[in-house]
C-alpha positions in Angstrom: 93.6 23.0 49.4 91.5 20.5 48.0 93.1 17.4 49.3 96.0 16.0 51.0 97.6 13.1 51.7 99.8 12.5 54.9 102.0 9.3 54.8 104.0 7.9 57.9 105.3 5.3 56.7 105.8 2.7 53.0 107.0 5.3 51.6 107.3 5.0 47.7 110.1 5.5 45.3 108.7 8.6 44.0 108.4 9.5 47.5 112.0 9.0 48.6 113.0 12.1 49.3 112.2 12.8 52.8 114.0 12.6 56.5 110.4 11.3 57.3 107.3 11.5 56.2 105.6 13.1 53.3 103.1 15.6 52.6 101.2 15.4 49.5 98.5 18.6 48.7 96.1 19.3 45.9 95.4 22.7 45.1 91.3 23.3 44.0 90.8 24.3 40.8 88.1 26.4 38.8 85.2 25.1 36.9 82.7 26.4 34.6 80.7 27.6 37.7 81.9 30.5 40.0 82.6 29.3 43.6 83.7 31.2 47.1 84.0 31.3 50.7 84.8 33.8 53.4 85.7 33.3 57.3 86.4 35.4 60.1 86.9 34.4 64.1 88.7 37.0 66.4 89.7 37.1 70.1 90.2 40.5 72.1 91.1 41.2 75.3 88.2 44.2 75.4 86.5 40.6 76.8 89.0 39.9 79.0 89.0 40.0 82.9 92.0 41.2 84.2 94.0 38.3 86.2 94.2 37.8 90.1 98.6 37.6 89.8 98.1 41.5 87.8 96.0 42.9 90.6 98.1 41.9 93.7 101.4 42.3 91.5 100.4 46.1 91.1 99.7 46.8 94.6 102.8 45.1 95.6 104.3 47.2 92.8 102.8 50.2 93.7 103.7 49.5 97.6 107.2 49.9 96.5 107.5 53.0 94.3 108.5 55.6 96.7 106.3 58.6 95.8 108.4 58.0 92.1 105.7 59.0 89.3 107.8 57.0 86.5 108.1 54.0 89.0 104.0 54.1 89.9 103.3 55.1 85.9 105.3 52.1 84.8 104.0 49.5 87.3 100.6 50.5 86.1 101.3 49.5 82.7 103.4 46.2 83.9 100.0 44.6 85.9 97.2 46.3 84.1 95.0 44.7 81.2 97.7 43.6 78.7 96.5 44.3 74.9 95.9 40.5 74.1 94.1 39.8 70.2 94.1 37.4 68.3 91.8 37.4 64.4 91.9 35.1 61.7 89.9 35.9 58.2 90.1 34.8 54.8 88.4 34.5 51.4 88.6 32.3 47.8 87.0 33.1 45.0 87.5 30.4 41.4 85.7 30.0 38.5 86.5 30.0 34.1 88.6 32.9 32.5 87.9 31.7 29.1 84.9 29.1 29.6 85.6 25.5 28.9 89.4 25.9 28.5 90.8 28.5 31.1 90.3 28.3 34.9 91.3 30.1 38.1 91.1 29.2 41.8 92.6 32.1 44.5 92.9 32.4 47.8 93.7 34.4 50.7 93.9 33.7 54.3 95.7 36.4 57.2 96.1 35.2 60.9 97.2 38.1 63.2 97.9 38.0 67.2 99.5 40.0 69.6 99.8 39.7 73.8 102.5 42.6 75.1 101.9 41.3 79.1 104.8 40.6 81.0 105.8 37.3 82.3 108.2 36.6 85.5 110.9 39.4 86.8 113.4 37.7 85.2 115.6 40.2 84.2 117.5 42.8 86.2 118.0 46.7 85.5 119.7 49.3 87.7 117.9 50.9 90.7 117.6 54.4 91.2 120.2 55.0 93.7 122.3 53.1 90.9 121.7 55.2 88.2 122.4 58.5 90.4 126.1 56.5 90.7 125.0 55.8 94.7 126.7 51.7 95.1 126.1 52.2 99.1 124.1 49.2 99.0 126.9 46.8 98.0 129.0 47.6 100.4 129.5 44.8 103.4 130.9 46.4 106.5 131.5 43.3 107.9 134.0 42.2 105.4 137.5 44.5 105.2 139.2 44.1 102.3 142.4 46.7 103.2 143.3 50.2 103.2 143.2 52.6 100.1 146.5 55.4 99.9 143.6 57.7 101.6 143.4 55.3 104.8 140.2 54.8 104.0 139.0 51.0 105.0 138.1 49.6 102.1 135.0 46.8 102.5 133.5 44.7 100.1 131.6 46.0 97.6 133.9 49.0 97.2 133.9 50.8 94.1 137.7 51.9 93.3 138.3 54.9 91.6 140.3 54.0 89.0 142.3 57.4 88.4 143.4 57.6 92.3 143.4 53.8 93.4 141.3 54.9 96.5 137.5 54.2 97.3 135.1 56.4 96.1 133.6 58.1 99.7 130.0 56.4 100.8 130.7 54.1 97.8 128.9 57.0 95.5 130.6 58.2 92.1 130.3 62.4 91.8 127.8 62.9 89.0 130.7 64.5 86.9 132.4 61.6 86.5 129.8 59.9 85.2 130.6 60.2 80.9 128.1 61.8 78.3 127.7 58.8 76.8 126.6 56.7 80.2 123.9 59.5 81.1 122.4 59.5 78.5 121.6 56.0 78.7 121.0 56.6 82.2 117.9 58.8 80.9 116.7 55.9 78.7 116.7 53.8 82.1 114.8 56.1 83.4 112.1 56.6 81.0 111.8 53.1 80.0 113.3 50.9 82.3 111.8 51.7 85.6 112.6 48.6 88.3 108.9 46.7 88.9 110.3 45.4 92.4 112.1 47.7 95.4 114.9 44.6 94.8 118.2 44.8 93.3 118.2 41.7 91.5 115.4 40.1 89.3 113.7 43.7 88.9 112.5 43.4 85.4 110.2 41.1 83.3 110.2 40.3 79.4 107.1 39.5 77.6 104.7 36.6 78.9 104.2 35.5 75.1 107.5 34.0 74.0 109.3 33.9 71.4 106.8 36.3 69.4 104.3 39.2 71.1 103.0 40.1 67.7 102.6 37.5 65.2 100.8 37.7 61.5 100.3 34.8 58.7 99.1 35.9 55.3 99.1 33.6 52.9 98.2 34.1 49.2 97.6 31.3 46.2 96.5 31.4 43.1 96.1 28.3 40.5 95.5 28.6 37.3 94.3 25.4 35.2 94.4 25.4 31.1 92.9 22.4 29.0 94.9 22.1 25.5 93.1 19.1 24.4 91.1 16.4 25.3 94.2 14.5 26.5 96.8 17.4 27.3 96.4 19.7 30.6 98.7 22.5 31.8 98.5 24.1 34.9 100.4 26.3 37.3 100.2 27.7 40.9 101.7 30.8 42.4 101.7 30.6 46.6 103.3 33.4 48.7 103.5 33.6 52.6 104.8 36.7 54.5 104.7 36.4 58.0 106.2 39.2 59.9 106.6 38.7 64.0 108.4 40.8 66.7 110.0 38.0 68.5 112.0 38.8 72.3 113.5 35.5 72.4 117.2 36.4 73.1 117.2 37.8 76.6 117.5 41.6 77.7 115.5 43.8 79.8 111.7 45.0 78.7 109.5 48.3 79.2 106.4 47.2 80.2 103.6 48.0 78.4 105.1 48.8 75.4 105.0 46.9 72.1 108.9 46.7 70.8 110.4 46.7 74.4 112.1 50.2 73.9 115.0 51.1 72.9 117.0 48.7 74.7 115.4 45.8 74.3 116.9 43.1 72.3 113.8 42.6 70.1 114.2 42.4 66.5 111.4 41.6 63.5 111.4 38.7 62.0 109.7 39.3 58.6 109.6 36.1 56.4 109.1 35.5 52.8 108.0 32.6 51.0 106.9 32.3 47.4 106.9 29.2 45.4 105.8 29.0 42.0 104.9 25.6 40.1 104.3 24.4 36.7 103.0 21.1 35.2 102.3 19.7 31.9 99.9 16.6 32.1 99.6 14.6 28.6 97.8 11.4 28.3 99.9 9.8 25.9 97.4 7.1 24.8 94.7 5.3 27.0 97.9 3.6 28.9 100.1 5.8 29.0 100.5 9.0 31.1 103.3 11.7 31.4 103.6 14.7 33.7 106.9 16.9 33.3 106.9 19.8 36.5 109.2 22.8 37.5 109.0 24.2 40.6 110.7 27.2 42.3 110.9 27.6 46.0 112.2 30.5 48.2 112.5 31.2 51.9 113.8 34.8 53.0 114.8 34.9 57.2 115.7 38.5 58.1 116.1 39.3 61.0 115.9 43.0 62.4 116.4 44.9 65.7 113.8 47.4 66.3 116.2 49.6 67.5 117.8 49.9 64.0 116.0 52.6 62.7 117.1 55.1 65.9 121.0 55.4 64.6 121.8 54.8 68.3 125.9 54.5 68.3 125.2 58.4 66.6 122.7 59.4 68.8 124.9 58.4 71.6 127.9 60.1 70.6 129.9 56.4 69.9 129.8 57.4 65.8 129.3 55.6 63.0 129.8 52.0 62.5 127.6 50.8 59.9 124.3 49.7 61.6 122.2 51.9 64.2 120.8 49.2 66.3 121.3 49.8 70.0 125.1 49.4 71.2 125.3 45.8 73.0 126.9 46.4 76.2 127.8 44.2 79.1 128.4 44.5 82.6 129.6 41.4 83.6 132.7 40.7 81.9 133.0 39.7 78.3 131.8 36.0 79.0 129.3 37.1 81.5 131.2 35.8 84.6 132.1 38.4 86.3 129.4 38.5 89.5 129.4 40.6 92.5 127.4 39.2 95.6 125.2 40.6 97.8 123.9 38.8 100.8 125.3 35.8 98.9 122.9 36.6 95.7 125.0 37.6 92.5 123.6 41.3 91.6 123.8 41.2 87.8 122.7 43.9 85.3 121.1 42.6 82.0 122.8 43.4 78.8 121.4 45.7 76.8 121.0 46.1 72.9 120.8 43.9 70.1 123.5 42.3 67.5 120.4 41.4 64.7 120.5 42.6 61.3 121.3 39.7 59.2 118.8 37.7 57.1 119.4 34.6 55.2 117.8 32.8 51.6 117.1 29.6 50.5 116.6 29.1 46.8 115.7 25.1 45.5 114.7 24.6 41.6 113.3 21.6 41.2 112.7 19.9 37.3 111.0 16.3 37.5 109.3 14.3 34.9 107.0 10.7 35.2 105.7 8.9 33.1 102.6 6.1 34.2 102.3 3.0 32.3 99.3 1.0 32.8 99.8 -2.7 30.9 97.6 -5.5 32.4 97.8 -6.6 35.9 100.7 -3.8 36.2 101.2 -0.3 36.4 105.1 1.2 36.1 106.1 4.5 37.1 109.6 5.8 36.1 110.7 9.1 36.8 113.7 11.6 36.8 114.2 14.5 39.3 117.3 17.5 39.3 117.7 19.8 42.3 119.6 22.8 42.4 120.0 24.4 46.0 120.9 27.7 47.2 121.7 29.0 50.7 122.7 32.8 50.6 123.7 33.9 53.9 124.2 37.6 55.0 125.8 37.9 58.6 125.2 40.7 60.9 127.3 43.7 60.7 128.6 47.2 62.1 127.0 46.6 65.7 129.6 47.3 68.8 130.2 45.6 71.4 130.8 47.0 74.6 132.0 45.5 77.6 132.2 46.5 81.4 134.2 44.5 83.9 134.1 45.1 87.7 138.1 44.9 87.4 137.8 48.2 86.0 136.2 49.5 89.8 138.4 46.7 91.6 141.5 48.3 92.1 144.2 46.2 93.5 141.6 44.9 95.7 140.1 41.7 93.9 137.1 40.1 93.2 135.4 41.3 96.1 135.2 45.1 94.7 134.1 46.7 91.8 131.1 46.7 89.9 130.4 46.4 86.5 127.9 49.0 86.3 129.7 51.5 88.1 132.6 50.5 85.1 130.1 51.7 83.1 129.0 54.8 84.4 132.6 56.1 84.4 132.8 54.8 81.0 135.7 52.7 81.6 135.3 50.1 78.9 136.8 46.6 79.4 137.1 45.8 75.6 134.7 46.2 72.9 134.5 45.1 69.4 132.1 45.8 65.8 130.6 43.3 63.8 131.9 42.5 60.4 129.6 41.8 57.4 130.4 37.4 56.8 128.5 36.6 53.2 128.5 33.5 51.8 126.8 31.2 49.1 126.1 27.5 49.4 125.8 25.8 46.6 124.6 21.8 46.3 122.6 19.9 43.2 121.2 16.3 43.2 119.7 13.8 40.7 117.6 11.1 41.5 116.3 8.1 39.3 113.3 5.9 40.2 111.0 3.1 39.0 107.9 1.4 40.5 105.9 -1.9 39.6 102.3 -2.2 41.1 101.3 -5.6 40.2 97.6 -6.7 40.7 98.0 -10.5 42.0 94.4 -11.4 42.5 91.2 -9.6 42.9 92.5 -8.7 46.8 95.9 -8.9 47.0 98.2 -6.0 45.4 102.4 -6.1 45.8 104.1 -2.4 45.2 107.9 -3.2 44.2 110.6 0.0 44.1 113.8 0.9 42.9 115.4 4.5 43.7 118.7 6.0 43.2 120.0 9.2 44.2 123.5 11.1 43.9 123.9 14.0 45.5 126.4 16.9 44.0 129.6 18.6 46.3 128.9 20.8 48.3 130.4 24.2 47.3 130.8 28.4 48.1 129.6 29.9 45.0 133.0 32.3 45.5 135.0 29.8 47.3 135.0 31.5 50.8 135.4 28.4 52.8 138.4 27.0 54.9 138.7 23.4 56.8 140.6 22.2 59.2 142.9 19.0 58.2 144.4 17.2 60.7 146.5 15.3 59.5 148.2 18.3 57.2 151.6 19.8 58.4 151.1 23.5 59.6 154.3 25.4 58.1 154.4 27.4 61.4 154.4 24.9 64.2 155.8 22.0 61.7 153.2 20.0 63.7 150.0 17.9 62.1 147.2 20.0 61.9 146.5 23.6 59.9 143.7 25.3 57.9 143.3 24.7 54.4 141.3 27.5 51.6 139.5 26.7 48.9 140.7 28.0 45.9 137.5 29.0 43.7 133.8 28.0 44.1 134.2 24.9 42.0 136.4 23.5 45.1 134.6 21.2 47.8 136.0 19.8 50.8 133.4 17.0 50.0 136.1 14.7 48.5 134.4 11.2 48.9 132.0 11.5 45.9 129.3 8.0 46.3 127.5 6.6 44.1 126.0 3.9 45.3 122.7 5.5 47.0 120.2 2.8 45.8 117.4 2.2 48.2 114.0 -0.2 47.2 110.9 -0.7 49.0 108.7 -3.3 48.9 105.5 -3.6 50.1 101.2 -4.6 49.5 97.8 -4.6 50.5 95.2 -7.3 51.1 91.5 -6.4 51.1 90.4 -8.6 54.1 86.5 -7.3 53.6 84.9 -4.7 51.3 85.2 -2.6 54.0 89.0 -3.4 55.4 92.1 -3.2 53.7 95.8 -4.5 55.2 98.8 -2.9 54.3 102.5 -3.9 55.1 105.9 -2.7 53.6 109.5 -2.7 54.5 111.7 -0.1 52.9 115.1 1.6 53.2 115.9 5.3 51.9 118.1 7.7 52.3 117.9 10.9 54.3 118.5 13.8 51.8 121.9 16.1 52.7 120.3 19.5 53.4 122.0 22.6 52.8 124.0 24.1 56.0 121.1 26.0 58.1 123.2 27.8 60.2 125.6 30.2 57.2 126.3 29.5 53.8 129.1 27.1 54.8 129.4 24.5 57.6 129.3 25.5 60.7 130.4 28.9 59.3 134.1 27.6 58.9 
């Protein structure tokens, strides 16, 4: 960058579309002589001291593992020196291609970091008298609930079997009744997942560094400047970011020490694209009169990807096939999450597991403007023409399952003071579950926009800025006309009552049926040189927030 410009506030007609402020850059350009730089700061944790919380946390840790290798093993890599970096670097090189006429300016910049510690136990995961299918330490002798067809006295915190109606004896499920499917994500538990506290609850941490525990910026530009004549110009830039990131953002449960989670975790990458390419055409018309004609193209790719896809989990598991293999979410609290059992009045709640990502989204905008400058005595004018097209392809995610586990399932006819959603699960007695279906849609929306400026030299000091802008702004539509509303004033044939959903018919249709026309917004403003060194500027202006292009799916609210 060779310059840029921030501006807060007057903003011009040329200016005018923004929901704020504006950012203006100039790209540097070659010369005749070659030019370059290079840079490179870094951070590692090799220089690091390990932390006073890490110390006593592993000794506490370590205090509770039982003689367990796996437990000891992962508190060790929980509370020991987390890998923690951090480098930044970058180079530019410009100078002529064809000397006198033909130049070129590049650079590139990468900024990587990465911290994989742990922060707070936040997150719960099963014990190990859990996972063996022993619920003995729910149970509340004090609290009688009934008696089971066995005569058994059921208490709270009884796990029902829910093939005989009756209490499982000592509240522990025989390990043949616990499904394939459960043990073998019992054995991921236990090879990733080991509790860092002897606790039931609150066992588990996620990462310390949030929402990203490895992050990297590269950034690419080239401009390329060509001189036609003494009084025409073209030149052109290319810029391309890709920023890939492992982001844990979303909740779940975390093996310490490791750099994706595990298999489990609901981490995903988030590996952004961003290339823009630019064109202008500069021609100085006569000694007053300039005109610069630009096209632009700007893209923004958001995927978003568990880690876990690449294991084909549902498959590995023995679930099937449904399209993605990212790791099975699976509850055990009820499909809302509500379902809590208590002990010693705190809610014992396992962590769901897996992750739903594999969706990504893009954002296209072409953008053709022209201006032409005209200087003419005291005053310089400024008209101008601008077109937008906009794009916003979404691509939902798709062929994940669901899974959920309900304590109901291990309630029996005894209430909400039995069962256990995890113990649901180990017997593989699935609440409901459902898969992800694919949901792609296009968003279409194009603008036009008109302006003129007069900057009118009053005296030697004093300069007034008057503008005039208009903008119209084109229907929003779905380039295959996959979008629905709800009217509610329409008469659903069903109920015969107001309210019912209405289809678009094709993607020329738009529920957008006010079209306005009438967007004109002007600014006025100046600046008063009170010294040589002191200049006063005021302005009062009203302009109009641009519509943006649904964020959240290719359609509103994804309707």
């Amino acid at each position: 960058v060779e310059e840029f410009q921030v501006t807060s506030a007057g903003v011009r007609a040329d200016d005018g579309r923004t929901g704020g402020g504006v950012f203006r850059y100039e790209m540097k350009s070659g010369t005749n002589a070659w030019h370059g730089s290079g840079f490179y700061y870094m951070h590692n944790e090799a220089f690091d001291a390990r932390s006073w919380g890490n110390k006593y946390n592993e000794v506490v840790c370590l205090n509770d593992d039982n003689g367990d290798p796996a437990q000891a093993a992962s508190c060790q890599r929980a509370f020991g020196k987390p890998a923690d970096s951090l480098y930044t670097y970058g180079a530019s090189l410009g100078g002529p291609i064809k000397e006198g006429r033909l130049f070129f300016y590049a650079a590139w910049e990468r900024y990587t970091f990465a911290n994989y510690g742990i922060g707070g136990l936040t997150s719960t995961v099963p014990t190990t008298a859990f996972l063996n299918g022993n619920f003995s330490a729910l149970l509340n002798p004090a609290v009688v609930l009934g008696t089971d067809s066995a005569g058994q006295t059921v208490h709270q915190g009884a796990i029902i079997d829910p093939l005989t109606g009756n209490a499982f004896p000592g509240n522990i499920i025989p390990t043949a009744r616990i499904s394939a499917v459960s043990q073998k994500i019992v054995g991921l538990y236990e090879k990733y997942y080991q509790p860092l506290s002897s606790t039931l609850t609150n066992n588990n941490a996620l990462p310390l560094s949030s929402p990203a525990t490895w992050y990297q910026s590269n950034q690419y530009s080239m401009k390329l400047d060509y001189k036609l004549a003494r009084n025409h110009f073209l030149d052109g830039s290319i810029l391309y970011a890709y920023i890939p990131r492992v982001l844990s953002d979303q909740g779940g449960i975390w093996s310490a020490g490791s750099q994706d989670g595990g298999p489990m975790a609901n981490a995903y990458d988030h590996n952004t694209t961003a290339p823009s390419v630019r064109s202008r055409d500069s021609w100085t018309i006569s000694n007053t009169l300039l005109n610069v004609v630009s096209v632009t193209f700007n893209r923004f790719r958001n995927p978003s990807d568990a880690r876990s896809r690449e294991g084909n989990w549902p498959s590995t598991l023995g679930l099937g096939d449904f399209g993605a293999g990212n790791f099975p979410i699976i509850k055990f609290q009820g499909v809302n999450s509500d379902q809590h059992r208590y002990v010693a009045g705190l809610p014992v709640d396992e962590t769901l597991l897996g992750s739903q990502f594999n969706d990504f989204y893009a954002a296209n905008t072409f953008i053709y403007d022209d201006n032409l400058s005209w200087v003419r005595g005291r005053q310089t004018y400024k008209f101008g023409a601008e077109f937008r097209a906009q794009q916003f392809n979404s691509h939902g995610d798709y062929g994940v399952p669901t899974f959920v586990f309900d304590p109901a399932q291990t309630a029996g006819t005894f209430g909400a003071n039995a069962g256990f959603g995890f113990a649901s699960f180990l017997l593989g007695d699935v609440n409901q579950a459902s898969v992800s279906e694919p949901d792609n849609t296009y968003g279409r929306r194009k603008s036009v926009s008109l302006y003129a400026q007069d900057d009118i030299k009053l005296t030697a000091k004093f300069t007034l800025n008057l503008d005039l802008r208009w903008d119209f702004n084109g229907r929003y539509h779905e380039k295959y006309g996959h979008w629905s509303n709800f009217d509610t004033t329409a008469v659903n044939p069903v109920t015969g009552q107001p309210g019912t959903l209405e289809f678009a018919t094709n993607g020329g249709d738009s529920f957008e049926t006010r079209q306005y026309y009438h967007n004109f917004s002007g600014h006025a403003g100046g600046a008063y040189r009170l010294t040589p060194r002191t200049v006063a500027r005021a302005s009062f202006g009203i302009f109009y927030v641009p519509l943006n292009l649904n964020t959240f799916s290719g359609i509103p609210y994804e309707f």
